[in-house]
N, C-alpha and C positions, 0 to 999 in steps of 0.2 A: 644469582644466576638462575637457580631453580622456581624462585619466583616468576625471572622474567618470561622463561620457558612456561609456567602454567598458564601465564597471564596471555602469550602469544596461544596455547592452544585451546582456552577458551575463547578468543576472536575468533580462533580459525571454526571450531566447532559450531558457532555465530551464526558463522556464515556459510556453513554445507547447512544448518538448519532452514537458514534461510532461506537458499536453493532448491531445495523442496518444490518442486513446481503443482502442487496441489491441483491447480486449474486446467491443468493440462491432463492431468490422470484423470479428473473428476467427468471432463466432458467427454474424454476418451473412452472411458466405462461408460456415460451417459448415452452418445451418439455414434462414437465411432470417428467423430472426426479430429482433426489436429490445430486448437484451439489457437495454433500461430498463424496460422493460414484464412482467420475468420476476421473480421474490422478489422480493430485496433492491431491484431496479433498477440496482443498482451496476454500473460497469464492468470489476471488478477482477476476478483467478484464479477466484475461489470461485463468485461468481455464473457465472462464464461454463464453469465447468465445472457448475454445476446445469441452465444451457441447451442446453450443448453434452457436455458430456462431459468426460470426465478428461483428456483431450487437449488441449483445446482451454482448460482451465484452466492446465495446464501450461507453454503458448506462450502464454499471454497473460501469466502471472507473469512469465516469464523475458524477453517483449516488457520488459513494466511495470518490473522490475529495472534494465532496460537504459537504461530512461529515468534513472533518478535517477543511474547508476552514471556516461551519457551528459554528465552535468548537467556533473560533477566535471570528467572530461576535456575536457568544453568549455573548463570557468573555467580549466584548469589549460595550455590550447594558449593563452588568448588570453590570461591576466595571470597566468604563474608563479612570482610573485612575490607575491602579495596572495591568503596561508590564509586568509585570512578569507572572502574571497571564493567559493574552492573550498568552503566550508563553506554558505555560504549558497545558492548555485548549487542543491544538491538536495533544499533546502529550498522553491524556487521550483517546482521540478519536481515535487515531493509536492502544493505548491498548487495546479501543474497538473492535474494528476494528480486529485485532489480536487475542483477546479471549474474545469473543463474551458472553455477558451475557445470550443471547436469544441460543445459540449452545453446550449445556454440553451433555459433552460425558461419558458411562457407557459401563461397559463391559458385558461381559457374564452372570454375577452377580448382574448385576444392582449397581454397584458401580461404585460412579461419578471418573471417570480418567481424567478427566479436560474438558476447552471450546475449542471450535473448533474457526477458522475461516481465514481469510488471511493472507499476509506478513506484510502488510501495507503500501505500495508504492504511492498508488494514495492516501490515505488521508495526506500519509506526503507530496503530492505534493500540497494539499489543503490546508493542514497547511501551508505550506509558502506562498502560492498564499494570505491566511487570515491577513498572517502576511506583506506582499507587494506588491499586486496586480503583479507589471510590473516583480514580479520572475520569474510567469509564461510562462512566453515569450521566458525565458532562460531555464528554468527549464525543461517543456515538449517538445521542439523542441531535447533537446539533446537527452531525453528519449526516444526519437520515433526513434531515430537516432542509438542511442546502439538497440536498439528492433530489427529496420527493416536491421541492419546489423550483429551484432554479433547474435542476433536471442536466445538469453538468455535471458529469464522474469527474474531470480533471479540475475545477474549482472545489467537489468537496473531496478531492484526492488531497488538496493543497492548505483548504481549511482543517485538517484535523488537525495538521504538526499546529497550524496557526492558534487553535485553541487550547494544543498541548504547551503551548509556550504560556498563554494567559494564565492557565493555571498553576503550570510549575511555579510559574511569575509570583504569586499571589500566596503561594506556597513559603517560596522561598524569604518573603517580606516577613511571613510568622515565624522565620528561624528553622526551614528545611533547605538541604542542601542546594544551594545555586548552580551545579553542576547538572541538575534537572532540566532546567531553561536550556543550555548547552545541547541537549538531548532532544530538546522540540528546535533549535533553531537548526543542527546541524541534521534534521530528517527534513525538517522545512524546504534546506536547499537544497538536496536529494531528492524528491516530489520536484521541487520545478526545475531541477535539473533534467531529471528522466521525462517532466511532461513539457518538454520544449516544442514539438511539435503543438501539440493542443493549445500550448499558450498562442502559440502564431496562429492556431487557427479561431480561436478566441476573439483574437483583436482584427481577426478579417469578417467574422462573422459567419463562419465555414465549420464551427465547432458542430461533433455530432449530441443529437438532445436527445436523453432518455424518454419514450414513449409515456411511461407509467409517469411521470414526472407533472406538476401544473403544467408548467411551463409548455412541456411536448405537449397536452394537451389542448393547453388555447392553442398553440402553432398549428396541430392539427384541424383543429377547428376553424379559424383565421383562413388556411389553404384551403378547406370543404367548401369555406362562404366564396371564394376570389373562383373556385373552379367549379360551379355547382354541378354542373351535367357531369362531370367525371367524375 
């Protein structure tokens, strides 16, 4: 019983970590303004680097990373003994992270219509980083790599869990626990859960493109040549 009781309040802890809304304090001290109110609304890197700047996207990822990565060495200081646990630990903190204890949202009426807050991208890259250091290595290099060329945050929001699975994958083939993959597939569906709007707007052609990106780039460029006087 007092196991089951530590093991519920290391989720719980999970996921007020998660909750954290980093992106939101970050632009708040940056600019002044209220980083729900800007694009996406979201509280993750991307948006808070469209509010604030590439700076301030920067340190809020690596905030947002910290949390999921957080998650792991929590579960793993209080029950080191129970992978299971560590596994699902930053899967609590992507939920945080996603719908934020500290971010409820009301309408008109003052009636709660749920928690606000990110997709979950950089804590699921923290979860795995918690769960294997040397993922990271893999992990964030590809991420930067869909980012600074396809130029979609919500494709490389969806590819990281998708690389975090190959590796676990590949992991688990040499005789490391299989409950890893579990851990990339069940933040996989949490990213395309939370980014169901962007997928719709994906597949209309309506997705917004990061500037700094190739991609934004030639786009840019493509609309300079079709509108030259303007």
């Amino acid at each position: 019983m007092n196991q089951t009781l530590v093991t519920i309040g290391v989720l719980f802890l999970s996921y007020v970590l998660g909750s954290v809304p980093f992106g939101l304090l970050i632009v708040k001290l940056r600019t002044g303004q209220d980083i729900r109110n800007i694009a996406s609304g979201r509280t993750g890197g991307t948006n808070a680097m469209r509010a604030a700047g590439l700076w301030a996207g920067i340190l809020t990822a690596i905030f947002d990373i910290l949390k999921g990565a957080g998650a792991v060495w929590l579960a793993r200081a209080i029950i080191p003994d129970q992978h299971w646990v560590h596994v699902f630990a930053p899967i609590f903190a992507i939920l945080g992270h996603n719908y934020s204890l500290f971010l409820p949202e009301f309408d008109e009426n003052r009636r709660f219509k749920g928690l606000r807050g990110g997709a979950g991208g950089a804590p699921a890259v923290g979860g795995a980083f918690g769960l294997w250091p040397l993922s990271l290595a893999i992990i964030l290099p590809m991420g930067v790599i869909v980012f600074f060329t396809l130029g979609y945050a919500s494709v490389t929001t969806m590819s990281v869990a998708l690389v975090a699975i190959v590796v676990f994958a590949v992991r688990a083939i040499n005789g490391f626990p299989w409950t890893d993959i579990l851990y990339g597939v069940i933040a996989e569906f949490l990213l395309i859960w939370a980014l169901r709007p962007n997928i719709k707007n994906l597949l209309t052609g309506n997705e917004r493109v990061v500037n700094i990106s190739l991609h934004g780039w030639l786009k840019t460029r493509r609309e300079a040549q079709k509108n030259p006087g303007r």
